[in-house]
DSSP file (Angstrom, degrees, kcal/mol; ACC not computed):
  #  RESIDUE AA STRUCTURE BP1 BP2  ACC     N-H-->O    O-->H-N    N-H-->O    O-->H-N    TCO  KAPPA ALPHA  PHI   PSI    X-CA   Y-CA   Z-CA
    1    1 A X              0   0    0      0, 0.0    27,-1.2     0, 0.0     2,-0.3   0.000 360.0 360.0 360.0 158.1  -12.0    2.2   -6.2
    2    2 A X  E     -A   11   0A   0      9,-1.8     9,-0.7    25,-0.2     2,-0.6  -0.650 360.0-158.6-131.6-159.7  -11.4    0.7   -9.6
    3    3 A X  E     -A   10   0A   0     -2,-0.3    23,-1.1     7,-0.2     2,-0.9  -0.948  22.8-119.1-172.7 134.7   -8.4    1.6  -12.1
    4    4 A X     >  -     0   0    0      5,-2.9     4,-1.8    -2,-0.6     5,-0.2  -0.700  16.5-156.2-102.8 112.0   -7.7    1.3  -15.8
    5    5 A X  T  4 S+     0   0    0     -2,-0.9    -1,-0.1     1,-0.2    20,-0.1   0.809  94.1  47.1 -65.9 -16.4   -4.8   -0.9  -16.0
    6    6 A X  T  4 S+     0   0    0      1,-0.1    -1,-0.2    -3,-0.1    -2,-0.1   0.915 124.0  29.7 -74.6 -61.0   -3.9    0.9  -19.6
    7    7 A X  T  4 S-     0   0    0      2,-0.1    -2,-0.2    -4,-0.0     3,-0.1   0.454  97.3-140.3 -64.7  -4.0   -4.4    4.6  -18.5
    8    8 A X     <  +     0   0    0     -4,-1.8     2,-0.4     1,-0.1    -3,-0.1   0.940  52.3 139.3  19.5  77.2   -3.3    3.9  -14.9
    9    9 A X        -     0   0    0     -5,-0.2    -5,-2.9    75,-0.1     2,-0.4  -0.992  50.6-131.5-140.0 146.5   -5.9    6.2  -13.5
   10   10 A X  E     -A    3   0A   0     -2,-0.4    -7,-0.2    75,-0.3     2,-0.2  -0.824  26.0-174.0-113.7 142.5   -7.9    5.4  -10.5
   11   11 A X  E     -A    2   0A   0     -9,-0.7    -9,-1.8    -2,-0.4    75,-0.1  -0.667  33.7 -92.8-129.0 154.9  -11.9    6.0  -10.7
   12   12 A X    >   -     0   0    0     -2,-0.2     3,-0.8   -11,-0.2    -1,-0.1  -0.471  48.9 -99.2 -83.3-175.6  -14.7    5.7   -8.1
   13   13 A X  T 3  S+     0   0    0      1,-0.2    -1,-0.1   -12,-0.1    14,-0.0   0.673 117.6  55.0 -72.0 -13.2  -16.4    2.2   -7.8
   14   14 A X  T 3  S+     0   0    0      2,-0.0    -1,-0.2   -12,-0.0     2,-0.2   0.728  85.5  89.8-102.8  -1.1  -19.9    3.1  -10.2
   15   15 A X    <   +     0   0    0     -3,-0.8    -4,-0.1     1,-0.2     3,-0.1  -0.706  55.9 173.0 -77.8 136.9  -17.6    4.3  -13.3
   16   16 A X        +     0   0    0     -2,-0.2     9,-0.9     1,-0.1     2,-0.3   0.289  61.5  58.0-118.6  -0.5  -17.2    0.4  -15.3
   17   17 A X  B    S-B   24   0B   0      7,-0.2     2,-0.6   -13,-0.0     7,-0.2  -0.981  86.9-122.8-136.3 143.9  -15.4    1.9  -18.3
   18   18 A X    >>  -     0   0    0      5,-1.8     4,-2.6    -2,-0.3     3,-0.8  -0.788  21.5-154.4 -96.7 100.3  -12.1    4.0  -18.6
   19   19 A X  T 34 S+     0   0    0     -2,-0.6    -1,-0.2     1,-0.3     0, 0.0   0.801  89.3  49.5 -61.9 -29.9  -13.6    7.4  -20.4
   20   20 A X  T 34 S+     0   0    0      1,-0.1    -1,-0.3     3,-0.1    -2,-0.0   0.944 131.5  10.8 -58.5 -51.8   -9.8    8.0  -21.9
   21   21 A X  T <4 S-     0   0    0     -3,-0.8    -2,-0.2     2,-0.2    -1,-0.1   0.917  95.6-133.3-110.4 -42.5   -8.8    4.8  -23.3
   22   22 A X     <  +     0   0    0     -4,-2.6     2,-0.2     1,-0.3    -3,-0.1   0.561  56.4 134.0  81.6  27.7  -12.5    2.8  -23.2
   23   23 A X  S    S-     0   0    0     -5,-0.3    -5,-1.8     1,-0.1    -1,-0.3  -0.763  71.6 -96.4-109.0 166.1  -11.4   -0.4  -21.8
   24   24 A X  B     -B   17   0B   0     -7,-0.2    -7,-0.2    -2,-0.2     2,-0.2  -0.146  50.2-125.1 -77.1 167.4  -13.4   -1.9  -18.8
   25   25 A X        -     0   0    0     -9,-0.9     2,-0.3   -21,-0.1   -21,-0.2  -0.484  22.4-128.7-109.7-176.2  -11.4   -0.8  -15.1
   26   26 A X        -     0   0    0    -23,-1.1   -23,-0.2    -2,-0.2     5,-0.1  -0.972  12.5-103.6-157.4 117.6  -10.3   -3.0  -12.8
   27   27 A X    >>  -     0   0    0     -2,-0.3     4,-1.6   -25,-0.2     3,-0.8  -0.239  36.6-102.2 -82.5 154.8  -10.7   -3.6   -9.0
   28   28 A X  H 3> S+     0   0    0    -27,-1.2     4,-1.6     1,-0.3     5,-0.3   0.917 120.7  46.2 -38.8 -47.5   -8.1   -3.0   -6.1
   29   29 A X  H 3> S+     0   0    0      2,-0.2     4,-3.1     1,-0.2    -1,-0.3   0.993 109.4  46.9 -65.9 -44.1   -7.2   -6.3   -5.8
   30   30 A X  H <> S+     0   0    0     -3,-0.8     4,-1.5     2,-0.2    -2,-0.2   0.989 120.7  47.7 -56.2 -59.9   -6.8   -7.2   -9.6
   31   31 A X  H >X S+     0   0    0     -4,-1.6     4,-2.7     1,-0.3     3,-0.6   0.877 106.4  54.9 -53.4 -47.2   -4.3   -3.3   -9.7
   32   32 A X  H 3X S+     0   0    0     -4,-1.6     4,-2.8    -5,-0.3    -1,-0.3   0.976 108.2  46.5 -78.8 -58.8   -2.6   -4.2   -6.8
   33   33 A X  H 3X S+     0   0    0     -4,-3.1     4,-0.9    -5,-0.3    -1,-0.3   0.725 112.8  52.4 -56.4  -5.9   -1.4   -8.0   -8.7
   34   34 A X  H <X S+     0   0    0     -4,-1.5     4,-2.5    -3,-0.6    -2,-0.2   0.900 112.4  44.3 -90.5 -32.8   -0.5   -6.0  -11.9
   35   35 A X  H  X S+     0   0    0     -4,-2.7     4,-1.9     2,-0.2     5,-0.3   0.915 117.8  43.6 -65.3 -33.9    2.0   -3.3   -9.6
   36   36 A X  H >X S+     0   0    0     -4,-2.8     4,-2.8    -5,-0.4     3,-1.8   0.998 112.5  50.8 -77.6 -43.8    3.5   -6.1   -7.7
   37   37 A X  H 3X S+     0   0    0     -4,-0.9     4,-2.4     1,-0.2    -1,-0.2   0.951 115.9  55.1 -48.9 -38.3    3.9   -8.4  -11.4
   38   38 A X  H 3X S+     0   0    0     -4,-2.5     4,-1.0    -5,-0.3    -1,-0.2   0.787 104.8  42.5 -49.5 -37.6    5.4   -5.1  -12.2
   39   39 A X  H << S+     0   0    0     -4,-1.9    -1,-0.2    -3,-1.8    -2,-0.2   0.688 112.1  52.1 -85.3 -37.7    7.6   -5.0   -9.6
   40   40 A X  H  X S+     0   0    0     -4,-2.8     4,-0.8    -5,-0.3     3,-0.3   0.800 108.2  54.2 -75.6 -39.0    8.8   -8.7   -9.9
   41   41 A X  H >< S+     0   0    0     -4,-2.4     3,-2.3     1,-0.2     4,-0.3   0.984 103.0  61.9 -60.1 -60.2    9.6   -8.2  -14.1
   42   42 A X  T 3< S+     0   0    0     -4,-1.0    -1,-0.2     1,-0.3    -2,-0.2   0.504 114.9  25.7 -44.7 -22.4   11.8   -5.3  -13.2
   43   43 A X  T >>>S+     0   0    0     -3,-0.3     5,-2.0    -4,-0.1     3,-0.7   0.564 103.4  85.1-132.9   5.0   14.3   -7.2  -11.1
   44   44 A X  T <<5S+     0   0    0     -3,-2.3    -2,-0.2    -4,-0.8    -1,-0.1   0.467  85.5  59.0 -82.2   8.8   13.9  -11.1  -12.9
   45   45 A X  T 345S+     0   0    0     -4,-0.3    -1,-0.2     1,-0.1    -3,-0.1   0.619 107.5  44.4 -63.0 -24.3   16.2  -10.3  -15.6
   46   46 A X  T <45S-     0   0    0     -3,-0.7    -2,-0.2     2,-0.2    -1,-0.1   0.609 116.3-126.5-104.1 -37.9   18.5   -9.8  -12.9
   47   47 A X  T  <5 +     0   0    0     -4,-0.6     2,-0.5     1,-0.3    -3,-0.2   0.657  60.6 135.6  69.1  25.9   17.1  -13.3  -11.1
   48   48 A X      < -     0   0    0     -5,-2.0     2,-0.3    -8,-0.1    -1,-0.3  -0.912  54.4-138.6-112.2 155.3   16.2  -11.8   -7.7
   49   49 A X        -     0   0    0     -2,-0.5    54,-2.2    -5,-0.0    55,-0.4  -0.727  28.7-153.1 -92.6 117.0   13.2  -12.4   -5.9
   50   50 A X  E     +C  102   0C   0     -2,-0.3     2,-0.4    52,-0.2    52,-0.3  -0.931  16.2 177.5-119.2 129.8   12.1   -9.0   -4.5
   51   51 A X  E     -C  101   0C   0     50,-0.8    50,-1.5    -2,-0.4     2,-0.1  -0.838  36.3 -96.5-118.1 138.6    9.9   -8.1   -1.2
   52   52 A X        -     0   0    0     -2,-0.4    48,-0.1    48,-0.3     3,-0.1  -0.172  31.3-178.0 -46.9 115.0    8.8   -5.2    0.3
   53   53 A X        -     0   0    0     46,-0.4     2,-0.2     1,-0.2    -1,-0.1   0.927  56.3 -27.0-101.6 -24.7   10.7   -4.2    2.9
   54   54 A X        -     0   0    0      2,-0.0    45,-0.6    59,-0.0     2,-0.4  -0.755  54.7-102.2-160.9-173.6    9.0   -1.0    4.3
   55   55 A X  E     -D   98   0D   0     43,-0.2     2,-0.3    -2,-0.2    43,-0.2  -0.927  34.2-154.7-143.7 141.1    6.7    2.0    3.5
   56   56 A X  E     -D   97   0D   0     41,-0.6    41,-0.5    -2,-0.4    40,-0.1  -0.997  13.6-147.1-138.7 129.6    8.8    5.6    3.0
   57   57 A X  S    S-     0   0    0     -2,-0.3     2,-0.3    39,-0.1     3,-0.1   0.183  75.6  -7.3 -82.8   9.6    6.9    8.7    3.7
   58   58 A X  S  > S-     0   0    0      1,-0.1     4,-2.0    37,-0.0     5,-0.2  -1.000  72.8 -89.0 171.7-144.0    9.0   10.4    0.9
   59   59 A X  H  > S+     0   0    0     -2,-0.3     4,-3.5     2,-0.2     5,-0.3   0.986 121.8  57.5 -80.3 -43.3   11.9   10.6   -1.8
   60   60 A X  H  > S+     0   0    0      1,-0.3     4,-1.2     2,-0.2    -1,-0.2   0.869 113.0  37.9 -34.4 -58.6   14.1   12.1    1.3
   61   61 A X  H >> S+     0   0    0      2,-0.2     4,-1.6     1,-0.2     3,-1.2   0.967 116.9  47.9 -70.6 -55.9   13.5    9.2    3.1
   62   62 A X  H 3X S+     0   0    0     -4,-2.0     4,-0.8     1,-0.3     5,-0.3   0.919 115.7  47.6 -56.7 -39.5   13.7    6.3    0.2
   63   63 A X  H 3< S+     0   0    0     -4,-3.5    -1,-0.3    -5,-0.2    -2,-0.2   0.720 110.0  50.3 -78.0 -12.6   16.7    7.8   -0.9
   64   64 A X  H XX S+     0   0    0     -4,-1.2     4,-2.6    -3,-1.2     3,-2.6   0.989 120.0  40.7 -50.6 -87.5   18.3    8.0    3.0
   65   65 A X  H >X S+     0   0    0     -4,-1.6     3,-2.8     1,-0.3     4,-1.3   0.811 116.8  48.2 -60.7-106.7   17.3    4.0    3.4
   66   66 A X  H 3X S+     0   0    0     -4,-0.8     4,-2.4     1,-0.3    -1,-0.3   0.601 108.3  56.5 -23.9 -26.9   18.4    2.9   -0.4
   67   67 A X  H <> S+     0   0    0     -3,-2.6     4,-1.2    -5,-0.3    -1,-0.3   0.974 108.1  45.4 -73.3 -47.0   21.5    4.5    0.0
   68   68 A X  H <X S+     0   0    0     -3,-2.8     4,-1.8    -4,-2.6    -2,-0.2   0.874 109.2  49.5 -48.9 -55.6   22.3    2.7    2.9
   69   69 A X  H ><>S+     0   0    0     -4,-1.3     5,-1.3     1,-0.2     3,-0.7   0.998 107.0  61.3 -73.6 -39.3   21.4   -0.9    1.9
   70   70 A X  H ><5S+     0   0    0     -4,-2.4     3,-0.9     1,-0.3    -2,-0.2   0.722  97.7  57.0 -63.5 -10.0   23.4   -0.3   -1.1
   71   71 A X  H 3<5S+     0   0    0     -4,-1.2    -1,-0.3     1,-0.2    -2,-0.2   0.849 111.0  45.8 -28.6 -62.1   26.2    0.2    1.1
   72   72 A X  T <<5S-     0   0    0     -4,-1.8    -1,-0.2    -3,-0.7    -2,-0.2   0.140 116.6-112.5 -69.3  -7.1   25.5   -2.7    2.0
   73   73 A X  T < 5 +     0   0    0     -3,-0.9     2,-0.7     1,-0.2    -3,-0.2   0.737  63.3 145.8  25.2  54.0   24.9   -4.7   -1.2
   74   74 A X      < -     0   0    0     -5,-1.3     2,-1.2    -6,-0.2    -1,-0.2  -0.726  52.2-131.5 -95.5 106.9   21.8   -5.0   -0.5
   75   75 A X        +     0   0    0     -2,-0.7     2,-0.3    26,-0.1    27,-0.1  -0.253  48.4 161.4 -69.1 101.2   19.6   -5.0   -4.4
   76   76 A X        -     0   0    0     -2,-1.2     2,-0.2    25,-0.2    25,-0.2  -0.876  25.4-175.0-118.9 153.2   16.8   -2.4   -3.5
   77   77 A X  E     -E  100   0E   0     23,-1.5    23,-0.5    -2,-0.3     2,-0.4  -0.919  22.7-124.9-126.2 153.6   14.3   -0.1   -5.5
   78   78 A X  E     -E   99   0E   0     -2,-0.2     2,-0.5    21,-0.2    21,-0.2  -0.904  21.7-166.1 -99.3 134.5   11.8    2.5   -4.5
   79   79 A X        -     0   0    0     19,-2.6    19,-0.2    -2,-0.4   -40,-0.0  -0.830   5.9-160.1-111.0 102.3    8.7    2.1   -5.5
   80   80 A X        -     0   0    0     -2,-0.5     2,-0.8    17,-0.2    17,-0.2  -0.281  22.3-119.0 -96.3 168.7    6.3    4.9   -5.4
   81   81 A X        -     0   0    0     15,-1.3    13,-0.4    14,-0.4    12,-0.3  -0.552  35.6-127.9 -89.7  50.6    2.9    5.1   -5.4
   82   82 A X        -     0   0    0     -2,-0.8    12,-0.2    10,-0.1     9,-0.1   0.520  18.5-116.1 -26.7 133.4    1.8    7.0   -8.3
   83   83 A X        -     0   0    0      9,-0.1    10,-0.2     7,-0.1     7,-0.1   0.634  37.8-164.9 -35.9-134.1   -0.5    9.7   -7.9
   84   84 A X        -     0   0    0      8,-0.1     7,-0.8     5,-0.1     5,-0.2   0.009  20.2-102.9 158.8 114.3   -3.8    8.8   -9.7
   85   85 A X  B     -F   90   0F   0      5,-0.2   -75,-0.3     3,-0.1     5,-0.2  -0.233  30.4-179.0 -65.1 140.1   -6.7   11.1  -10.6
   86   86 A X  S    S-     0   0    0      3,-5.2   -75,-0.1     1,-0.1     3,-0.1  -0.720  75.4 -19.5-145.9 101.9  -10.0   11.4   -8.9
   87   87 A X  S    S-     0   0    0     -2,-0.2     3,-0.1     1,-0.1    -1,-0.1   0.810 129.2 -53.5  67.3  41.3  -12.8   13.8  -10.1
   88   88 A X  S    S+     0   0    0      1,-0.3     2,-0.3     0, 0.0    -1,-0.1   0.710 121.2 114.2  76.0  15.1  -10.0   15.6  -11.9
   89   89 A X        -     0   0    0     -5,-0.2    -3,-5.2    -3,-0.1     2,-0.5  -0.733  61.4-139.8-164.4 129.1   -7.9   15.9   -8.6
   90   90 A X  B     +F   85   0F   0     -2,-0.3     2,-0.3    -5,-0.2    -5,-0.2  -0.989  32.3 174.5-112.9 137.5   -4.6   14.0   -8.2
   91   91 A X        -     0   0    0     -7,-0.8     2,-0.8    -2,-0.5    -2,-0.0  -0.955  37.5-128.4-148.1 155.4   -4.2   12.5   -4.7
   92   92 A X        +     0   0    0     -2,-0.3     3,-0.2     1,-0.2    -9,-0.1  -0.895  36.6 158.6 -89.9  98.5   -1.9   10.4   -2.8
   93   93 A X        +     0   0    0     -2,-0.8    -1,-0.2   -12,-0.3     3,-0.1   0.781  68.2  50.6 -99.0 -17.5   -4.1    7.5   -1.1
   94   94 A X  S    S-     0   0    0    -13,-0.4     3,-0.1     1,-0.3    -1,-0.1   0.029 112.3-102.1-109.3  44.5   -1.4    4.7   -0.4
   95   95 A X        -     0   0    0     -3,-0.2   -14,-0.4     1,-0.2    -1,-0.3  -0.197  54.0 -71.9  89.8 163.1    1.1    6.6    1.3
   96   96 A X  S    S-     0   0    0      1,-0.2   -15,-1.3   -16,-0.1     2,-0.3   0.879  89.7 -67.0 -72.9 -30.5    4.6    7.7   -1.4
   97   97 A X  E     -D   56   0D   0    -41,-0.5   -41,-0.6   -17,-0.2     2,-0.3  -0.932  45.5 -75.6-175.6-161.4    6.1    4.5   -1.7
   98   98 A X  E     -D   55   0D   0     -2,-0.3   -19,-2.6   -43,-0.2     2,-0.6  -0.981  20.5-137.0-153.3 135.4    7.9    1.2   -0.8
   99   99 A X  E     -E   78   0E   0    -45,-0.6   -46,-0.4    -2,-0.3     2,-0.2  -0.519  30.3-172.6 -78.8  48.5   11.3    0.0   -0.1
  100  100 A X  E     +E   77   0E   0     -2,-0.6   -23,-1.5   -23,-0.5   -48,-0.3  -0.375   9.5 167.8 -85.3 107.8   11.6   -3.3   -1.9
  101  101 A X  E     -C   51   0C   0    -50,-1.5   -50,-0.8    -2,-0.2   -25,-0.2  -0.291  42.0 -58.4 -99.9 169.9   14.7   -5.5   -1.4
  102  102 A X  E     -C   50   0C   0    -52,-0.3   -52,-0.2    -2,-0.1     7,-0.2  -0.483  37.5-140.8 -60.6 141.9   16.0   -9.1   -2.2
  103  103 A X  S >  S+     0   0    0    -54,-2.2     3,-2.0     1,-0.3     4,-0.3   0.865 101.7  59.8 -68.4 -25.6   14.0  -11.4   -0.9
  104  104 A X  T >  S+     0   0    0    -55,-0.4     3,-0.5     1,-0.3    -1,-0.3   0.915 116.0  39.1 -75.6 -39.0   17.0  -13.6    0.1
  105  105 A X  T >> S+     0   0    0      1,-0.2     4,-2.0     2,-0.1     3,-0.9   0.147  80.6 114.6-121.9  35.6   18.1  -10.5    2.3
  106  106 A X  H <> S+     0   0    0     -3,-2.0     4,-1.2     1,-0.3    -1,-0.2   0.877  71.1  54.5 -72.2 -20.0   14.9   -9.1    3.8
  107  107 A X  H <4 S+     0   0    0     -3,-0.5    -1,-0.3    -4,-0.3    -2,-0.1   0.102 114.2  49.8-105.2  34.7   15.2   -9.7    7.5
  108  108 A X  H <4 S+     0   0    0     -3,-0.9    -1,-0.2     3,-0.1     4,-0.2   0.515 109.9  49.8 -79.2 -55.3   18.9   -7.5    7.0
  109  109 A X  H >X S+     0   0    0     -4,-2.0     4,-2.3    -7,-0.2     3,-1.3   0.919 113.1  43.8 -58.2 -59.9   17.4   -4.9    5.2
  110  110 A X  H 3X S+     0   0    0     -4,-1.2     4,-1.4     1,-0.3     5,-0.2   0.599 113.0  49.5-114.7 -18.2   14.6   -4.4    7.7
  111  111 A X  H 3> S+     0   0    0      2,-0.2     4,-1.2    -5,-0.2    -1,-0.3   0.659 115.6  45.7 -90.3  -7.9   16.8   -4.6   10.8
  112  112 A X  H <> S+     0   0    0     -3,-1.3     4,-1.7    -4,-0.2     5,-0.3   0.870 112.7  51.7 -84.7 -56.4   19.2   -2.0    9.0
  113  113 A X  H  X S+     0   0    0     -4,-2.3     4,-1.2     2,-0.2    -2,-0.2   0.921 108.3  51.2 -49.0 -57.8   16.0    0.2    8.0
  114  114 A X  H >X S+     0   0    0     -4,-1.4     3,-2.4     2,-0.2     4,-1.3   0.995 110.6  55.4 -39.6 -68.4   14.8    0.1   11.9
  115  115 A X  H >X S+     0   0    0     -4,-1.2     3,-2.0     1,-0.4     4,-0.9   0.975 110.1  38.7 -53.8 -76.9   18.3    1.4   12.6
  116  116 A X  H 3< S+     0   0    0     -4,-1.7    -1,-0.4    -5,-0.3    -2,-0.2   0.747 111.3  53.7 -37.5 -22.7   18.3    4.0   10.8
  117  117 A X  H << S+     0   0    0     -3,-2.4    -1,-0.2    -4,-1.2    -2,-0.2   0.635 109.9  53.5 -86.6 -18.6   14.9    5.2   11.3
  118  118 A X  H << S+     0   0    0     -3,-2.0    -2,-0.2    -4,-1.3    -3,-0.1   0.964  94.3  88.1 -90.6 -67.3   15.8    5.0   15.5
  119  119 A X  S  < S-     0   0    0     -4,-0.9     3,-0.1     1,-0.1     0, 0.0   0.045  93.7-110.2 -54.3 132.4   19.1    7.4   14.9
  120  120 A X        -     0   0    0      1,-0.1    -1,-0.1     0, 0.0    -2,-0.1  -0.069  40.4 -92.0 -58.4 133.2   18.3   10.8   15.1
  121  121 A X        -     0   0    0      1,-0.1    -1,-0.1    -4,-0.1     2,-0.1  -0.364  53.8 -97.7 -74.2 163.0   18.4   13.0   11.5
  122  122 A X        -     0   0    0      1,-0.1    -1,-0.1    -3,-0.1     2,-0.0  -0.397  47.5-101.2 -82.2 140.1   21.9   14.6   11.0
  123  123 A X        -     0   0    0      1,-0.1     2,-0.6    -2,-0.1    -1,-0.1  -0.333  21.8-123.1 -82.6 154.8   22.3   18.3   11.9
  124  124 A X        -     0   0    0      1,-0.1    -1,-0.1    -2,-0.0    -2,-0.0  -0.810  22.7-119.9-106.3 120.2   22.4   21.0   10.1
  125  125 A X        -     0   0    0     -2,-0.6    -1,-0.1     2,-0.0     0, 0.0   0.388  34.2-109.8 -38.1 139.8   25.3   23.5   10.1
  126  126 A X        -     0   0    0      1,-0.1     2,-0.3     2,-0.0     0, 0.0  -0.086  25.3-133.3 -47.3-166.3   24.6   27.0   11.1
  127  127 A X              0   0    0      0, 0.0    -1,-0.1     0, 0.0    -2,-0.0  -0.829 360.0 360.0-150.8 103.6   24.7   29.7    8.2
  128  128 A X              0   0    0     -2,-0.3    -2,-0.0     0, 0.0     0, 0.0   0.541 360.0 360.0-102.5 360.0   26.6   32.4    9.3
């Protein structure tokens, strides 16, 4: 796939030009360094280093897990995976998202994020 790093819209591989904006698209690997530089501006004003701590199958989940490490004072964001048109079709391909922590306190985050993923989700009261 390729991608217009201005329009953020993802294209199949024989398209070379972005029909919206008209700038040339961009390959998975090149898209993939612009999200993550993306991801790195967003928390250096701050001066943390951030790495990916997991993949969350939706907001339910990221917002479960984030709540928790901030308990914790752990500096997390979710980062989701934008939808991205294809043939006029918006589709999911890499999953919803990512759990992205301080670097300095990934292997904390990821043993708290295991735990929580092993305990069973909390029940829900009848409705009489």
């Amino acid at each position: 796939m390729k991608y217009c790093g201005e329009c953020r819209i993802e294209y199949i591989d024989v398209v070379e030009f972005c029909p919206e904006c008209g700038r040339g698209l961009i390959d998975e690997k090149d898209w993939q360094e612009i999200l993550h530089e993306e991801d790195q501006r967003r928390t250096r004003l701050a001066g943390i280093k951030m790495a990916p701590a997991c993949p969350v199958s939706g907001r339910v989940e990221a917002l479960q897990i984030t709540s928790i490490l901030e308990e914790e004072n752990i500096p997390v964001f979710i980062r989701t995976n934008e939808e991205t048109a294809y043939n006029g079709l918006f589709v999911t391909q890499k999953g919803w998202g990512e759990i992205w922590v301080a670097e300095s306190r990934l292997d904390e985050a990821r043993r708290l994020i295991e735990e929580i993923r092993k305990s069973p989700p909390p029940e829900i009261p009848d409705q009489d």
